[in-house]
TORTOR-993092 format. One record per residue: chain; residue number from 0; residue in three letters; x, z, y of N, C-alpha, C in turn. Coordinates in Angstrom, 2 decimals. Layout:
<loses>
@chain A; resi NUM; resn ala; n_px X; n_pz Z; n_py Y; ca_px X; ca_pz Z; ca_py Y; c_px X; c_pz Z; c_py Y $
...
</loses>
This chain:
<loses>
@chain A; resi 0; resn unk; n_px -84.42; n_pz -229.54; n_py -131.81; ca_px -83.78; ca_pz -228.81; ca_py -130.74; c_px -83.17; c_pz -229.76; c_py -129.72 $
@chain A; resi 1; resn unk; n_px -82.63; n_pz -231.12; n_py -129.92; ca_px -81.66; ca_pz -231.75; ca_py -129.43; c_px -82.95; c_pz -232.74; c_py -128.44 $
@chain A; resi 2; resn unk; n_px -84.17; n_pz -232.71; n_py -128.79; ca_px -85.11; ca_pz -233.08; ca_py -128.32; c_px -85.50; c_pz -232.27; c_py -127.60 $
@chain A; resi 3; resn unk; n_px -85.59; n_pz -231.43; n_py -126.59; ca_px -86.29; ca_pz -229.99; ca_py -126.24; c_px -85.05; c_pz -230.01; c_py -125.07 $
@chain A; resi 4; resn unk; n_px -83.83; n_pz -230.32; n_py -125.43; ca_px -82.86; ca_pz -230.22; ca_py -124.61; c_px -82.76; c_pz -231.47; c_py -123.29 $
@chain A; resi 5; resn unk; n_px -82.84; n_pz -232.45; n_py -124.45; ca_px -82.85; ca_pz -233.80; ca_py -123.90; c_px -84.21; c_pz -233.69; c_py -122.93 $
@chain A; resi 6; resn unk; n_px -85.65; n_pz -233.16; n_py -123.14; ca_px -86.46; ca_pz -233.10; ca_py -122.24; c_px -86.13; c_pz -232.48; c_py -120.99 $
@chain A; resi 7; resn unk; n_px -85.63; n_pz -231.32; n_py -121.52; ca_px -85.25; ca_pz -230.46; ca_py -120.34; c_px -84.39; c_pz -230.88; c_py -119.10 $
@chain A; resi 8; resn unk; n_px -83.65; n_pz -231.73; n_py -119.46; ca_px -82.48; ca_pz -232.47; ca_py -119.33; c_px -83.33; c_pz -233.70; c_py -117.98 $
@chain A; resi 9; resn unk; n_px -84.23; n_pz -234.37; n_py -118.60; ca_px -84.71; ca_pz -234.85; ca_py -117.96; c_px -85.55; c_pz -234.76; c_py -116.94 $
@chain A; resi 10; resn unk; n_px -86.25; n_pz -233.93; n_py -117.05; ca_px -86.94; ca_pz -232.85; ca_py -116.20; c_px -86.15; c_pz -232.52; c_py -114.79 $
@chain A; resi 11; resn unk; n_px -85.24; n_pz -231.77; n_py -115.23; ca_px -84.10; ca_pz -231.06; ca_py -114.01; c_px -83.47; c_pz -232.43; c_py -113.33 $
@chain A; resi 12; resn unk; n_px -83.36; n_pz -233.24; n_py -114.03; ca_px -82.95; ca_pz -234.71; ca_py -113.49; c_px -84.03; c_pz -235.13; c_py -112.58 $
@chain A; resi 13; resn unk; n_px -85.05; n_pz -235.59; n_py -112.90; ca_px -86.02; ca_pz -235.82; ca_py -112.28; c_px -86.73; c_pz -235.42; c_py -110.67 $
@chain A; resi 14; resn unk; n_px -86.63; n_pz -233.98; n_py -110.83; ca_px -86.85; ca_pz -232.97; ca_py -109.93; c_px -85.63; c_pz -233.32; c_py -109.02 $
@chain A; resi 15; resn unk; n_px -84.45; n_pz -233.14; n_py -109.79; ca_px -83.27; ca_pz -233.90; ca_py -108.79; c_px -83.32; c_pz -234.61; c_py -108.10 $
@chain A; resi 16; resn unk; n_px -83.75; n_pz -235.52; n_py -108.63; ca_px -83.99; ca_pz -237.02; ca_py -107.52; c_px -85.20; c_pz -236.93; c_py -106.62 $
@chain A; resi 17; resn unk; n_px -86.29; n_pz -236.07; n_py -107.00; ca_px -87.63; ca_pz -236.15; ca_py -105.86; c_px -86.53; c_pz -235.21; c_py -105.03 $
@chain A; resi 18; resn unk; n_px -86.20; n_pz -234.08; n_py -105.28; ca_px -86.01; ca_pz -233.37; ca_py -104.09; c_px -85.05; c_pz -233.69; c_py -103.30 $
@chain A; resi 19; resn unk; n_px -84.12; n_pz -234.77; n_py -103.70; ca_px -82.69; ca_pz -235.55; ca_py -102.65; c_px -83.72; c_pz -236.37; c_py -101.92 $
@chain A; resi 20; resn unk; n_px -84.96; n_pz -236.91; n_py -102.57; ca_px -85.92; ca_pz -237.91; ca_py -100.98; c_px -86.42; c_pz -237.13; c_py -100.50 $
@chain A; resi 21; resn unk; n_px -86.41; n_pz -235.62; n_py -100.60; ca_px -87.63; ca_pz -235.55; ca_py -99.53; c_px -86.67; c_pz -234.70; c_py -98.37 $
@chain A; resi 22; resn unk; n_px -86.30; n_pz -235.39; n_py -96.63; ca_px -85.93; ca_pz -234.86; ca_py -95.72; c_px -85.63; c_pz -233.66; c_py -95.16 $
@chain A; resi 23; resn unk; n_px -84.62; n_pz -233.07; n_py -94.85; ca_px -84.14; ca_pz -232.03; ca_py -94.24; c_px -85.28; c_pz -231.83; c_py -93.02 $
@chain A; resi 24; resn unk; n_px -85.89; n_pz -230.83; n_py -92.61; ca_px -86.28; ca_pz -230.86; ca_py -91.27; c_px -86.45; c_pz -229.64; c_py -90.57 $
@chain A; resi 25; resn unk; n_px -86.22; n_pz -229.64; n_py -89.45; ca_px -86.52; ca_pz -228.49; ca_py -88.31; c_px -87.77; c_pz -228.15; c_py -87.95 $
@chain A; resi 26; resn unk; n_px -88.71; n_pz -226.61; n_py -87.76; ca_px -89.72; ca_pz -226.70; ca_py -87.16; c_px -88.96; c_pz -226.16; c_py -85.83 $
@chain A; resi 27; resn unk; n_px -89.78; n_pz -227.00; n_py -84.66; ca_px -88.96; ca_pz -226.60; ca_py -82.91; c_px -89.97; c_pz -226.16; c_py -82.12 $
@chain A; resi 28; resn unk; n_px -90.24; n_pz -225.18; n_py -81.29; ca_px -90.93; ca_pz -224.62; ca_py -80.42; c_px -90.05; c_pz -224.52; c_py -79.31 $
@chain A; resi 29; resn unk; n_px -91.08; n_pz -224.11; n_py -77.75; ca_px -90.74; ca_pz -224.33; ca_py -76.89; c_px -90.18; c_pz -222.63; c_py -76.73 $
@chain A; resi 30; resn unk; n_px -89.26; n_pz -222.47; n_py -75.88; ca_px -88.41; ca_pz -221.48; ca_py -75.65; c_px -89.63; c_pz -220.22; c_py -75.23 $
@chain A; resi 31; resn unk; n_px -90.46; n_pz -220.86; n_py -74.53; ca_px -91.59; ca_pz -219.78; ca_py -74.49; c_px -92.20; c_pz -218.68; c_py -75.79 $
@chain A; resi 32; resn unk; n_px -91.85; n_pz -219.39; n_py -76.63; ca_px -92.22; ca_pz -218.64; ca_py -77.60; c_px -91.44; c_pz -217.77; c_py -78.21 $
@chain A; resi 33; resn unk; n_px -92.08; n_pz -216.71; n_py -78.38; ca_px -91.62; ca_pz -215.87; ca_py -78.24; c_px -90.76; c_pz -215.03; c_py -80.12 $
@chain A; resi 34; resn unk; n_px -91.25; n_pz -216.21; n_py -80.99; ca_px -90.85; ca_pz -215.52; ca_py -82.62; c_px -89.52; c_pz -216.63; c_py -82.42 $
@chain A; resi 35; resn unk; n_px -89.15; n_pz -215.65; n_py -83.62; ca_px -88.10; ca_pz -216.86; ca_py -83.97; c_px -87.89; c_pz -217.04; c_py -85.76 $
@chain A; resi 36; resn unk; n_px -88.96; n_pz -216.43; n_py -85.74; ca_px -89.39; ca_pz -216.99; ca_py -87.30; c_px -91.05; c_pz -217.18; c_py -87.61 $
@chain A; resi 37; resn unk; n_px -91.35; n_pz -217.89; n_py -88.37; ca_px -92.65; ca_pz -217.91; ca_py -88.90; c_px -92.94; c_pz -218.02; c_py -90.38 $
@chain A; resi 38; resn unk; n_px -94.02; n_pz -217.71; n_py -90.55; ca_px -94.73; ca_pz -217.84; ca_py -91.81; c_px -94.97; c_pz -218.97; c_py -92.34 $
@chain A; resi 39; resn unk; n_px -95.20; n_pz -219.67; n_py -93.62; ca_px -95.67; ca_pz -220.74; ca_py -93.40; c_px -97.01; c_pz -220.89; c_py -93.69 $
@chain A; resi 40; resn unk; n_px -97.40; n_pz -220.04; n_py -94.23; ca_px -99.01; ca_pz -219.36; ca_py -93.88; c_px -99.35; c_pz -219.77; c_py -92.48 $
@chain A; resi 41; resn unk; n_px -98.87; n_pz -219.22; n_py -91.48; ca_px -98.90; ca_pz -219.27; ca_py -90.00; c_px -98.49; c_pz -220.30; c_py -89.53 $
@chain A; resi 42; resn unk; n_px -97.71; n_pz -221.30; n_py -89.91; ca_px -97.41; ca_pz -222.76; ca_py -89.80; c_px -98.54; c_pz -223.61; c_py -90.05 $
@chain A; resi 43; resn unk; n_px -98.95; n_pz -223.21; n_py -91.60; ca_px -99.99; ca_pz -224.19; ca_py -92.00; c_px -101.43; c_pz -224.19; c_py -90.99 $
@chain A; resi 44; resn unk; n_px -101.43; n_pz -222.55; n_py -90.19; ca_px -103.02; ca_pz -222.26; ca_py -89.59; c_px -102.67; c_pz -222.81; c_py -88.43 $
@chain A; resi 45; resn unk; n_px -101.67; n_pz -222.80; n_py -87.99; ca_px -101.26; ca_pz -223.87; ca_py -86.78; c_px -101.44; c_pz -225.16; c_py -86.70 $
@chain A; resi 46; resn unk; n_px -100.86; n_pz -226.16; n_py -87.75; ca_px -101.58; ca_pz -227.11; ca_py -87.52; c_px -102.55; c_pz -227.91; c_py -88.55 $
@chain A; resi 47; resn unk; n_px -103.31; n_pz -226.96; n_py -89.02; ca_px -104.78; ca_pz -226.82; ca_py -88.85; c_px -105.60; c_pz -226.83; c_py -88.45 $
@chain A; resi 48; resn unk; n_px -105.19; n_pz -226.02; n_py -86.70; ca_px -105.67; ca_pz -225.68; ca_py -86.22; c_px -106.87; c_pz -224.82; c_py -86.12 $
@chain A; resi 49; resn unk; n_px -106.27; n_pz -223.58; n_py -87.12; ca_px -107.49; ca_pz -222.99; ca_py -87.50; c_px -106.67; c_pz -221.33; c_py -86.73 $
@chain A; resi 50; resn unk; n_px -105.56; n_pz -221.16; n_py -86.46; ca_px -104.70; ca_pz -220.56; ca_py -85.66; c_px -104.34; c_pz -221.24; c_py -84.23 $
@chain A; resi 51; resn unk; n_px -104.23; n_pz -219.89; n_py -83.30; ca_px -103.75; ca_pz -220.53; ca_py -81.88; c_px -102.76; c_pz -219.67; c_py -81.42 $
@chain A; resi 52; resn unk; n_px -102.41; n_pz -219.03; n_py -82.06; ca_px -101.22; ca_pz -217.91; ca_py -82.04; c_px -100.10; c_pz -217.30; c_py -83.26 $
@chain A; resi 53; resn unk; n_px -99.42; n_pz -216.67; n_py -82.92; ca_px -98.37; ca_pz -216.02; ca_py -83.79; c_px -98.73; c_pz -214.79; c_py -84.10 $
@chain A; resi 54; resn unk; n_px -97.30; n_pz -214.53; n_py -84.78; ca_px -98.04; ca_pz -213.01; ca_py -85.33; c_px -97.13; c_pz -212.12; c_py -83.85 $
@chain A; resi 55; resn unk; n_px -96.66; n_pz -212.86; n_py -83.38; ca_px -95.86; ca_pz -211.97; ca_py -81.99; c_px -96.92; c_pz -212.19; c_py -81.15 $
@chain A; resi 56; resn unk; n_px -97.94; n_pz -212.86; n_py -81.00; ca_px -98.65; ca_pz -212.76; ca_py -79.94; c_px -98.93; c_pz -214.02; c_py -79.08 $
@chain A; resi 57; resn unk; n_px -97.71; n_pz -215.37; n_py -79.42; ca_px -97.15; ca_pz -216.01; ca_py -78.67; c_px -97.97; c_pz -217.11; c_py -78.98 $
@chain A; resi 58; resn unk; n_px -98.82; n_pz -217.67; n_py -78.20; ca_px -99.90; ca_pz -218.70; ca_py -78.20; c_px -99.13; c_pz -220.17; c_py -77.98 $
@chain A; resi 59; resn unk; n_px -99.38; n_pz -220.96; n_py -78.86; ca_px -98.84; ca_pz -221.80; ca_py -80.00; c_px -99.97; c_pz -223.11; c_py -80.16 $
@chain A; resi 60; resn unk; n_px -99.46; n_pz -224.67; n_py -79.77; ca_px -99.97; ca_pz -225.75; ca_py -79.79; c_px -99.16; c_pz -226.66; c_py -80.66 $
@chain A; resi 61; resn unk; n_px -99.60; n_pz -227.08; n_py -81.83; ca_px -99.25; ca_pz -228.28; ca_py -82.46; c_px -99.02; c_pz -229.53; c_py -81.91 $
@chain A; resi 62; resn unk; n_px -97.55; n_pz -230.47; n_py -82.44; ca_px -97.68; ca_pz -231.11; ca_py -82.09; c_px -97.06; c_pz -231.90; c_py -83.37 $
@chain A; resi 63; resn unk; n_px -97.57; n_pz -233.28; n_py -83.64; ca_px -96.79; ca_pz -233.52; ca_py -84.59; c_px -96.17; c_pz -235.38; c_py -84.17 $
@chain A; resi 64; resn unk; n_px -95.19; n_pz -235.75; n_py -85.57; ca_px -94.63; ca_pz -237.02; ca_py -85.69; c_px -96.14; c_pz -238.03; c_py -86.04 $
@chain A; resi 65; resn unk; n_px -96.16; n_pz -239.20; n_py -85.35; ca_px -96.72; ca_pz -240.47; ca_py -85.99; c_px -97.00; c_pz -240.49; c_py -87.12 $
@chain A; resi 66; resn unk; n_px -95.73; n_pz -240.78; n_py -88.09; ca_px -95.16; ca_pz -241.05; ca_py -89.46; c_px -94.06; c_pz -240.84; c_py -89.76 $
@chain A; resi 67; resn unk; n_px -93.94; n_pz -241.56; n_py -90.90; ca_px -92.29; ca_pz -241.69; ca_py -91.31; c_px -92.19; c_pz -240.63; c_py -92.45 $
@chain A; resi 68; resn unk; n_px -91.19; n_pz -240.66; n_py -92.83; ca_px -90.21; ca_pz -239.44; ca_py -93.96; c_px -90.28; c_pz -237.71; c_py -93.34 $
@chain A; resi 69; resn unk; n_px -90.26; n_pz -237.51; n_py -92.30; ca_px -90.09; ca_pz -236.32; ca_py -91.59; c_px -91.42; c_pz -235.94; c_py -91.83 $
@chain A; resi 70; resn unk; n_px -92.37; n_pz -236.59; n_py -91.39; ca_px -94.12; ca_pz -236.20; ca_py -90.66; c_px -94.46; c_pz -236.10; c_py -92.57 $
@chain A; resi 71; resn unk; n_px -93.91; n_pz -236.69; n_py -93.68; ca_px -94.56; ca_pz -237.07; ca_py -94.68; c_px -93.99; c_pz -235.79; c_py -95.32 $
@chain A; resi 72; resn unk; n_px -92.72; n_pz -235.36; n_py -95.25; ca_px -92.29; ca_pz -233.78; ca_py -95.91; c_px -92.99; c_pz -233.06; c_py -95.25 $
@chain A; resi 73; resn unk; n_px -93.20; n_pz -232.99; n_py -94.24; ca_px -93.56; ca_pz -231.41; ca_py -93.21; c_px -95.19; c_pz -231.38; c_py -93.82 $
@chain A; resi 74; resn unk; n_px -95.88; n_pz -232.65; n_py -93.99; ca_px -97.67; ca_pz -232.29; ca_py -94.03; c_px -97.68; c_pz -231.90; c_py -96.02 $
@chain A; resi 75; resn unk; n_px -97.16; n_pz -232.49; n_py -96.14; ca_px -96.82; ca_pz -232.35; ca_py -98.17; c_px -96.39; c_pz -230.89; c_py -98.16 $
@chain A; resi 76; resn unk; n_px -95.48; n_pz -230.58; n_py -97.59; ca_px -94.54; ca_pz -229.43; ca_py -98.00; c_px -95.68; c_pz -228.26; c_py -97.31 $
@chain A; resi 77; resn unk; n_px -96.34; n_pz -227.88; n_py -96.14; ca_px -96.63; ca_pz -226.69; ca_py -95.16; c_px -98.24; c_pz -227.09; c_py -95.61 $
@chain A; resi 78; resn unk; n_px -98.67; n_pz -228.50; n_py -95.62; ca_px -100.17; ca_pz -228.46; ca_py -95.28; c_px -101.31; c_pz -228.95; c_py -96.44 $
@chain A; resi 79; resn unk; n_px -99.96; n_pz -229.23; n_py -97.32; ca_px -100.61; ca_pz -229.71; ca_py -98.58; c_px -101.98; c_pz -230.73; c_py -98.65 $
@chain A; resi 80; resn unk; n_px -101.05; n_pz -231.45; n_py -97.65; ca_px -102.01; ca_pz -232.83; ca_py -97.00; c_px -101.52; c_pz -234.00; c_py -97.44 $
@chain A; resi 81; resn unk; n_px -102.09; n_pz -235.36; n_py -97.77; ca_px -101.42; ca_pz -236.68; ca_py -97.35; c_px -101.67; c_pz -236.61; c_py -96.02 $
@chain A; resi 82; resn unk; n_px -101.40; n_pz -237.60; n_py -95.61; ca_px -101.57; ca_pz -238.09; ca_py -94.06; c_px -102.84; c_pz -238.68; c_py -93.61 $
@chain A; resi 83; resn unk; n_px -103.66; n_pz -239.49; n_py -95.04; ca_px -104.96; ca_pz -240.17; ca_py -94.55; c_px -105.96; c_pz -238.74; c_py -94.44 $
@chain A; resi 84; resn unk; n_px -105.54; n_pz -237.56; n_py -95.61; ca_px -106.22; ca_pz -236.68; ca_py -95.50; c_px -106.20; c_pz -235.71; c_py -94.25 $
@chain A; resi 85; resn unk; n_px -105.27; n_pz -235.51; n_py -93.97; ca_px -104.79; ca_pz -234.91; ca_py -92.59; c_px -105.65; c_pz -235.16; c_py -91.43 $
@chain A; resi 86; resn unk; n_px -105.59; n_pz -236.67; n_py -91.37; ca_px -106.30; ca_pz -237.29; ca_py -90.08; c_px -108.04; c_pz -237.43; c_py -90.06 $
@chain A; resi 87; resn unk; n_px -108.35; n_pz -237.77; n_py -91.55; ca_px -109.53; ca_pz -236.87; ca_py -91.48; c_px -110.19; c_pz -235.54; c_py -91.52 $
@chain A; resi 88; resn unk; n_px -109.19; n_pz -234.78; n_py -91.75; ca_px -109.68; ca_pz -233.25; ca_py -91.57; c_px -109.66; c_pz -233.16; c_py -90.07 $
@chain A; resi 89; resn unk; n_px -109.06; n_pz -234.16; n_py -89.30; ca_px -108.36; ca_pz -233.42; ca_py -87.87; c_px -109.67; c_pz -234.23; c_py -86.74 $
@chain A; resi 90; resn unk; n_px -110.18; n_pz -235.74; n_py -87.44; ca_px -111.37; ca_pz -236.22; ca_py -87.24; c_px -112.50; c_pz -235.19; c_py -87.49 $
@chain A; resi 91; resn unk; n_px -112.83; n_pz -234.77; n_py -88.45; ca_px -113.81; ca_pz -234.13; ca_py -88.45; c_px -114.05; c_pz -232.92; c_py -87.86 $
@chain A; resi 92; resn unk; n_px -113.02; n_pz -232.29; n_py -87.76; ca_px -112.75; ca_pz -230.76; ca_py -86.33; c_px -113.51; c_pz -231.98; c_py -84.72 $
@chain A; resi 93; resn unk; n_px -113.19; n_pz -232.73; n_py -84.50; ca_px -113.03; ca_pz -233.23; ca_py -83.31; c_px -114.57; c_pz -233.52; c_py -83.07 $
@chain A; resi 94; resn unk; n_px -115.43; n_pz -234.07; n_py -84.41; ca_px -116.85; ca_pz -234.85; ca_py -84.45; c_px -117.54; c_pz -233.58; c_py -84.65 $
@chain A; resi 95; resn unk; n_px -117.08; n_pz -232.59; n_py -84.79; ca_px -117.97; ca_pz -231.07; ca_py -85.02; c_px -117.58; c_pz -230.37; c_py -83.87 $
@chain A; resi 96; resn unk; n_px -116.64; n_pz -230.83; n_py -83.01; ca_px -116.50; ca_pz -230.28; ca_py -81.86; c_px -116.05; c_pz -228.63; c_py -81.61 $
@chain A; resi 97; resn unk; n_px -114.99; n_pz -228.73; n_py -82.76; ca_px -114.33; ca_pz -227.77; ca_py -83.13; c_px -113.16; c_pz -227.72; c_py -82.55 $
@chain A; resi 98; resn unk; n_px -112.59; n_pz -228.84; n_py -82.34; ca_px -111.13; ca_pz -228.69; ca_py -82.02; c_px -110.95; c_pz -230.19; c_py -81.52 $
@chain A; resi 99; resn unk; n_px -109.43; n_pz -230.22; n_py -80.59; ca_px -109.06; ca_pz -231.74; ca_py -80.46; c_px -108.05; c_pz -232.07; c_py -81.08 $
@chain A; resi 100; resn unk; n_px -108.03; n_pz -233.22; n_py -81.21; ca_px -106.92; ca_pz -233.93; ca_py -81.81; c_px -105.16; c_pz -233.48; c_py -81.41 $
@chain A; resi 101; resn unk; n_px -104.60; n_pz -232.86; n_py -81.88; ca_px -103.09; ca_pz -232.60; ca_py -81.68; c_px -102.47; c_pz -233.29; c_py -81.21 $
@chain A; resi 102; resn unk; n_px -101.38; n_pz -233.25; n_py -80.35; ca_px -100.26; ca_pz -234.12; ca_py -79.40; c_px -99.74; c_pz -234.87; c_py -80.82 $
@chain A; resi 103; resn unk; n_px -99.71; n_pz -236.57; n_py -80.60; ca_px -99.01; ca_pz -236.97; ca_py -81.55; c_px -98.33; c_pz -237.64; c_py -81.31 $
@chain A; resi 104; resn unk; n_px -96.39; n_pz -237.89; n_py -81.38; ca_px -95.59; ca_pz -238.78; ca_py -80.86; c_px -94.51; c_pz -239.84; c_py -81.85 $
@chain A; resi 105; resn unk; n_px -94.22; n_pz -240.50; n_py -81.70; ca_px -93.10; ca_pz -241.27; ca_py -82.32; c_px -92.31; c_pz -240.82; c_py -83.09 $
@chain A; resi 106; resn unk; n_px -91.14; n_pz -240.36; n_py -82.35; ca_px -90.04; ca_pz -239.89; ca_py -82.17; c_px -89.46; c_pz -238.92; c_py -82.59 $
@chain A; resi 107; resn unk; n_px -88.48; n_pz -238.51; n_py -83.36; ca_px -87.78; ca_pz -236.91; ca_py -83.14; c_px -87.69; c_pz -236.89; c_py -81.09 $
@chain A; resi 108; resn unk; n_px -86.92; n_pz -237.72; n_py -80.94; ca_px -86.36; ca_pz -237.65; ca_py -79.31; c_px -87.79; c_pz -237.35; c_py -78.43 $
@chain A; resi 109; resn unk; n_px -89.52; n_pz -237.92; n_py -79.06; ca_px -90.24; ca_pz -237.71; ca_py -78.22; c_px -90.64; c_pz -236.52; c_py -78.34 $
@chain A; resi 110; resn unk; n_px -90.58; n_pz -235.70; n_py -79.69; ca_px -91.38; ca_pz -234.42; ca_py -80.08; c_px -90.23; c_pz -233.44; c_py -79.55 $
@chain A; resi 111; resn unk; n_px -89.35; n_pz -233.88; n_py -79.54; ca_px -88.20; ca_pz -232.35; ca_py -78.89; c_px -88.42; c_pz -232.55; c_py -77.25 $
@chain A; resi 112; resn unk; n_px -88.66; n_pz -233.91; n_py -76.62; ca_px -88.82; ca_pz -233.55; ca_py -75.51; c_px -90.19; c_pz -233.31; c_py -74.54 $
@chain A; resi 113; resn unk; n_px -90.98; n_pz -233.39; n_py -75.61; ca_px -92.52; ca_pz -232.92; ca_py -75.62; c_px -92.78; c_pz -231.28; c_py -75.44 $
@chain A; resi 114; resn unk; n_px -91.75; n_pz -230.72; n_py -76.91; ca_px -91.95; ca_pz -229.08; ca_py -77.10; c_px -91.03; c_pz -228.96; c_py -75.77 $
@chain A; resi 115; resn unk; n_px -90.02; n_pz -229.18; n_py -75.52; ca_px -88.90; ca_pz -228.65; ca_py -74.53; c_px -89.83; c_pz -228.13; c_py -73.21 $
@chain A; resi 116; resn unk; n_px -90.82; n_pz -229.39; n_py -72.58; ca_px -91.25; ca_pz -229.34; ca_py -71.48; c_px -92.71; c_pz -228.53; c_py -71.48 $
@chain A; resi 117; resn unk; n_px -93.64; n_pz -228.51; n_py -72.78; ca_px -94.79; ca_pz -227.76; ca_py -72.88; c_px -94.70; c_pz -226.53; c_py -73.40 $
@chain A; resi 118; resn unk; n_px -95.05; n_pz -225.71; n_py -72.49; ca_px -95.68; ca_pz -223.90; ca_py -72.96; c_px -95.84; c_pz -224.21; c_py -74.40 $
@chain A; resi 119; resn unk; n_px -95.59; n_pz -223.10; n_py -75.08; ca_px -96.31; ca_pz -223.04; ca_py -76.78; c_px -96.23; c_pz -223.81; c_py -77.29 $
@chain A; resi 120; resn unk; n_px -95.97; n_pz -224.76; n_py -77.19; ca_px -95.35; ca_pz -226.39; ca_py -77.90; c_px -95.09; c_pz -226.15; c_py -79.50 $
@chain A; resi 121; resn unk; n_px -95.22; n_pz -226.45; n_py -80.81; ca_px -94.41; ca_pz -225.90; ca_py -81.87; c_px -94.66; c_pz -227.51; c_py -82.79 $
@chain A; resi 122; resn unk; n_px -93.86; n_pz -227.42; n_py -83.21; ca_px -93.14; ca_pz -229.25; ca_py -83.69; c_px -92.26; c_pz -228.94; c_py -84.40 $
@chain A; resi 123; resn unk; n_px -91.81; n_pz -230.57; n_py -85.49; ca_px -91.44; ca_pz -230.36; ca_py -86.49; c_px -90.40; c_pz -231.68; c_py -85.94 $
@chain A; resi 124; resn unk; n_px -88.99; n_pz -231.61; n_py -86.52; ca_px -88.33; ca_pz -233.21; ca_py -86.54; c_px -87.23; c_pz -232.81; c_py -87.45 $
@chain A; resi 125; resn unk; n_px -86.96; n_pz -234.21; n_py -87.80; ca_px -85.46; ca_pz -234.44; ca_py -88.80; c_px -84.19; c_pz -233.70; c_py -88.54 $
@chain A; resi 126; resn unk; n_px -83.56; n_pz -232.85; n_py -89.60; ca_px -82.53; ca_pz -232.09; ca_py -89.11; c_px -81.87; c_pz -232.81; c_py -88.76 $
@chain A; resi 127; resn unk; n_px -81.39; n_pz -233.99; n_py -88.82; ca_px -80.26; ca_pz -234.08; ca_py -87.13; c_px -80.45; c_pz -234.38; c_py -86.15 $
@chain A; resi 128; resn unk; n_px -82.03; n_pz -234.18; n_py -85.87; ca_px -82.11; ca_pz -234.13; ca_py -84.19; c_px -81.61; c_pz -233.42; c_py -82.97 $
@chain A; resi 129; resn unk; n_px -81.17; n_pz -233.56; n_py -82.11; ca_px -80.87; ca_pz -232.92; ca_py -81.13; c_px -81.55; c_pz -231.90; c_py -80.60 $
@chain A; resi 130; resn unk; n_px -81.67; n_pz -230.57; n_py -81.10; ca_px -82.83; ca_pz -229.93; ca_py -80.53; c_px -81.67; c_pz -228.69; c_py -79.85 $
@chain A; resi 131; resn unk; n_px -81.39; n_pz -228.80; n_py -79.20; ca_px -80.41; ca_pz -228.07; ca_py -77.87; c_px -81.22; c_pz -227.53; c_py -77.11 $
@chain A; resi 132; resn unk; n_px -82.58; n_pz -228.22; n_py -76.57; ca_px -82.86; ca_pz -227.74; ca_py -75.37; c_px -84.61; c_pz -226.89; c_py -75.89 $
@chain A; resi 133; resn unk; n_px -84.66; n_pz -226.85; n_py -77.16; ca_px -85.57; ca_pz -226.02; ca_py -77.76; c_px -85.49; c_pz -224.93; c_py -78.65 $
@chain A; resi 134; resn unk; n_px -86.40; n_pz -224.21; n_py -78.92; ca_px -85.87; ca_pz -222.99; ca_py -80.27; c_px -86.62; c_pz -223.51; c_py -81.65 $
@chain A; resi 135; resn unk; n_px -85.21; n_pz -223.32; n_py -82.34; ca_px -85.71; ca_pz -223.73; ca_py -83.80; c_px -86.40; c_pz -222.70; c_py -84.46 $
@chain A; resi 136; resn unk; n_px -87.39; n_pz -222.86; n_py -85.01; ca_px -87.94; ca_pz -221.81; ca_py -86.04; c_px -87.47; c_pz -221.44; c_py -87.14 $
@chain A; resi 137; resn unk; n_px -87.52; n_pz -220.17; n_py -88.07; ca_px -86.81; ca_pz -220.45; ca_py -89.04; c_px -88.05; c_pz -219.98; c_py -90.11 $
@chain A; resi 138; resn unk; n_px -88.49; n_pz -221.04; n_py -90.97; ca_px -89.81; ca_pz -220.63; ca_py -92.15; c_px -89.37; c_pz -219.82; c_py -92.96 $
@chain A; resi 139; resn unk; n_px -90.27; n_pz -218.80; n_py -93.05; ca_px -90.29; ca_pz -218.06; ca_py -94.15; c_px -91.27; c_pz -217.60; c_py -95.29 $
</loses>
């Protein structure tokens, strides 16, 4: 029994510690848009790009982070991607002439002021970014 506990024990520990690394983050769209919540069903077909809209109607462009901790929760957590996999799924839309390659920037500071200024814009950054001058999404 004292074994069973002690696993358990470790387990919930474990899980503890992955889930304190993996980043707080915001999804941010441009004020144009018109939800103020999404799916993450509807997140994931977004940037997929296998979706170009919401379920409000509100026509919707991906944009995502470079790298880093932020870009590495948001594609793990919504797209159930690594990143090398990502970029070849997003290569091969492009060589089949399916789709183009998504806005991709640095920055929290470049992706909030990317969505801020583009129609349908919808982006992801680190919760303590400054996102004042955009609407946060809220996943559901």
């Amino acid at each position: 029994m004292r074994q069973i506990q002690f696993l358990l024990l470790a387990a919930v520990a474990a899980f503890g510690l992955n889930a304190a690394q993996v980043p707080d983050l915001k999804v941010i769209a441009n004020p144009s848009v018109g939800a103020s919540t999404v799916s993450a069903d509807e997140l994931k077909g977004v940037f997929l790009v296998t979706k170009t809209s919401l379920s409000d109607g509100s026509h919707v462009e991906p944009v995502l982070e470079k790298g880093g901790a932020t870009h590495e929760a948001f594609i793990k957590e919504y797209l159930g991607k690594s990143d090398s996999a990502l970029q070849t799924y997003y290569r091969s839309l492009v060589f089949t002439g399916k789709a183009s390659m998504p806005k991709t920037l640095g920055t929290d500071a470049d992706v909030v002021g990317y969505v801020a200024k583009t129609k349908g814009a919808i982006g992801y950054v680190g919760s303590a970014a400054d996102t004042t001058s955009v609407k946060a999404l809220e996943v559901k």
